[in-house]
C-alpha positions, 0 to 999 in steps of 0.5 A, a space after each residue: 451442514 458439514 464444518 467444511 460447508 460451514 466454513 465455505 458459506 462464511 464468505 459470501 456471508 462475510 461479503 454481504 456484510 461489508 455490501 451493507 456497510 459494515 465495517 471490515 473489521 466487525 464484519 469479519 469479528 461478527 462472521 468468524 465468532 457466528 461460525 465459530 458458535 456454529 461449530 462449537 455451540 458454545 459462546 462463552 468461549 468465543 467471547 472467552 478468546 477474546 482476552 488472550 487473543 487480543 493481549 497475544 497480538 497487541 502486545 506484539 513489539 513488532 507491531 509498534 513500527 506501525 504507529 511509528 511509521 504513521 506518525 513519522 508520515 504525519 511529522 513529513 506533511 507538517 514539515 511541508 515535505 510534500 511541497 518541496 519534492 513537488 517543486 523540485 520534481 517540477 523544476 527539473 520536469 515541469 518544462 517537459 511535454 506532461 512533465 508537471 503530472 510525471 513531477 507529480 509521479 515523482 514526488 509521490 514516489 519521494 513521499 512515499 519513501 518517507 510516508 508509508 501510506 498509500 492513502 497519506 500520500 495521494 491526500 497530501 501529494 493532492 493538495 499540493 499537485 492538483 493546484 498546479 496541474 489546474 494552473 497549466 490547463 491539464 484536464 481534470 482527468 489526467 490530473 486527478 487519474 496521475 494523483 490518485 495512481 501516484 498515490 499508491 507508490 505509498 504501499 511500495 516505496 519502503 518503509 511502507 506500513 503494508 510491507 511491514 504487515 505483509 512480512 508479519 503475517 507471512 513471517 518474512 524479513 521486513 529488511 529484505 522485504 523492502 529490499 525486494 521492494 526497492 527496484 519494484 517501486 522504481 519501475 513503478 514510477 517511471 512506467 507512470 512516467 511513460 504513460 503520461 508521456 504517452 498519453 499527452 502524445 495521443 491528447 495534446 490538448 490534456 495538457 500545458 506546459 511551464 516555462 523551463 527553469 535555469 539550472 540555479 533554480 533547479 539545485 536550488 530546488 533540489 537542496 530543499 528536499 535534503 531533510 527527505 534523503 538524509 531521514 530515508 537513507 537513516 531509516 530504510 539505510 540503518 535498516 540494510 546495514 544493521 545498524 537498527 531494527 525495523 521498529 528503531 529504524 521507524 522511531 528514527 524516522 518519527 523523531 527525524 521528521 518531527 525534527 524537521 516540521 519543528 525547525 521548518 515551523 510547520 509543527 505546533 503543540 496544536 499540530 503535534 496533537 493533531 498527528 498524534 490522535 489520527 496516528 492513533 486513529 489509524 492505527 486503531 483502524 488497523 488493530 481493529 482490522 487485524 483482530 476480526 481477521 484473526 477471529 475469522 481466520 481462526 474459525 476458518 481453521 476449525 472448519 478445515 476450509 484452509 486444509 481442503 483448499 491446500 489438499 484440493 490445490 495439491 491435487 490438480 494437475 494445473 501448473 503451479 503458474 495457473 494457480 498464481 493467475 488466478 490468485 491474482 485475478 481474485 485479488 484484482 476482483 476482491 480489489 472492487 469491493 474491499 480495501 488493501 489492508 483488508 485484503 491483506 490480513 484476511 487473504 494472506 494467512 490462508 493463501 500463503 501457505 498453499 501457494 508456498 507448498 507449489 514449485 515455482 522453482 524457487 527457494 522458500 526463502 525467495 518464493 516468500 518476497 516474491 509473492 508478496 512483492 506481486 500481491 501488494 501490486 495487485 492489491 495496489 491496483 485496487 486503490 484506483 479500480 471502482 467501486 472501492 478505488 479510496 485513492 480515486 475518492 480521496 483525489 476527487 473530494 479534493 477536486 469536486 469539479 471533476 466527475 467521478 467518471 472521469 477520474 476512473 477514466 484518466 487512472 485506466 492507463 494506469 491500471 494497464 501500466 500496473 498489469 505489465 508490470 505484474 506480468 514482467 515481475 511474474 515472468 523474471 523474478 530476478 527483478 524482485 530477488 537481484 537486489 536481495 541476493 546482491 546484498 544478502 
């Protein structure tokens, strides 16, 4: 067997492993280091890369904005920031016909902002919403299928952890990453919006409707969430204008939300342990992730399998156009079976390359945001799609009188949502790039 075929076999492999359960990052470790045996024959310098592979990443200051951005989502859910841009989006939107789901849209977009996580945002926006959606008769499927595709406006909305590692893969800026991400984001939101407007226009009966609040108590309402617009106009503000880096911007940010849960009354010795051992949770989730993918993809530049595929790319009369459909169909398919950050680190070093070195008529520099901005959409629809979808899981643990069915029903209006949006930033890029050339 030739190092090409080698290297080919790795992935249906690779896939079996994570069907059996195994964990993404071991899975791919346990494939990249078997292969690697395979090629060389030698086992003490597999396991020899381990000491400067390991010590090479992790001692990356870059990667410290992922911890920080974490902890900084921990310090808004016990400062009960979820809360209160929930009850302001439902002051200002709850009177509307399905106006409580797009408030619970609106303030997953909010916490987004200020969380990172798409997996963060669903849980926390979950405890909150899904009580009040229950209370005003929306069914189980519009509530938990609004909740669970709000949720991933955590991976889009900057700061996001996935942007951050996204842009260090592919070498790109993370402040002008999240610039790129900016008017994404916010067509997110309101194509969310628009299609529960519509879909409580075909199923009246999905849904209630509350009382419509005076004018007091919605600026009442909107001076509360105060905290949340001055810590992301310091943090994702300071980053625009230079005033700090990434990774300051995220320390920023940490101590600006644990300020506010401190003074809210929300954190406690107690509490503060608990955010900072599941930040290192998380981030050890992450770290582990990010050391098998790079394992694996070393082993699959010894096999030449990235070469090939580049010179096999380079050589089809294709348009360029074609090649990026496919990209994105496979990462839809892939979205069914593993999860984003996954997705992300073992895809994004091998397809990155080859899909730069295509003309698409735009500079290197833009190309890079771009495409990212397109993929992190796509891999965003995997977070409500079966069997994988975690944000359909988490929603539905919170609400286990609702089937599982039905709340893979009520997120594929979403999902059609999500595709157009993908189909409008692939044919007008300057959606993606207006607002970077604006500033840059």
């Amino acid at each position: 067997m030739s190092r090409l075929e080698i290297g080919l076999w790795s992935f249906p492999i690779l896939l079996l492993l994570i069907f059996l359960r195994i964990p993404i990052g071991v899975a791919m470790a346990v494939t990249g280091f078997g292969g690697a045996y395979l090629l060389n024959g030698n086992a003490v310098m597999m396991l020899s890369q381990l000491k400067h592979l390991t010590y090479g990443e992790f001692s990356s200051y870059s990667f410290s904005i992922i911890p920080l951005f974490l902890l900084m989502g921990h310090f808004a859910t016990l400062g009960g920031m979820s809360s209160g841009l929930f009850k302001a989006a439902e002051t200002w939107l709850g009177h509307r016909k399905g106006g409580v789901a797009m408030a619970a849209v609106g303030a997953c977009a909010g916490f987004g902002a200020i969380c990172g996580s798409s997996l963060a945002t669903a849980a926390t926006m979950g405890k909150v919403a899904l009580p009040e959606l229950k209370s005003y008769g929306y069914s189980g499927r519009l509530a938990t299928g609004a909740l669970a595709a709000g949720g991933t406006l955590g991976i889009l909305i900057p700061p996001s952890v996935i942007l951050v590692i996204y842009a260090m893969l592919a070498e790109e800026n993370i402040a002008k990453l999240f610039v790129a991400a900016f008017v994404p984001g916010i067509l997110a939101a309101l194509g969310y919006m628009l299609c529960i407007s519509l879909y409580v226009r075909l199923n009246p009966d999905s849904c209630g409707q509350r009382d419509k609040a005076s004018w007091s108590e919605r600026f009442a309402a909107l001076a509360r969430v105060w905290p949340v617009l001055v810590i992301f106009a310091a943090v994702v503000g300071g980053i625009y204008l230079g005033i700090f880096t990434p990774t300051e911007a995220a320390a920023v940010g940490a101590a600006g939300t644990g300020l506010v849960a401190l003074l809210s009354g929300g954190l406690s010795w107690r509490g503060m342990g608990e955010a900072i051992l599941e930040t290192a949770a998380s981030t050890g989730m992450i770290f582990l992730i990010l050391i098998g993918a790079k394992i694996f993809n070393n082993f699959l530049a010894l096999s030449g399998v990235p070469m090939a595929a580049a010179e096999w790319a380079g050589g089809l009369s294709l348009s360029p156009w074609l090649l990026l459909l496919a990209v994105l169909a496979m990462y839809l398919a892939f979205g069914c079976i593993m999860d984003s950050l996954s997705m992300i680190f073992l895809t994004v070093p091998i397809l990155y390359p080859i899909m730069s070195g295509l003309d698409f008529g735009l500079p290197p520099g833009d190309f890079g945001l771009w495409f990212g901005i397109i993929v992190l959409i796509v891999v965003e629809v995997g977070l409500i799609t079966p069997p994988v979808g975690m944000n359909l899981f988490i929603i539905n643990a919170l609400d286990p009188e609702v089937p599982i069915s039905e709340t893979f029903k009520g997120t594929l209006p979403f999902v059609i949502t999500d595709l157009i949006r993908v189909a409008l930033l692939v044919a007008f890029p300057v959606l993606t790039l207006g607002l970077v050339r604006l500033i840059y």
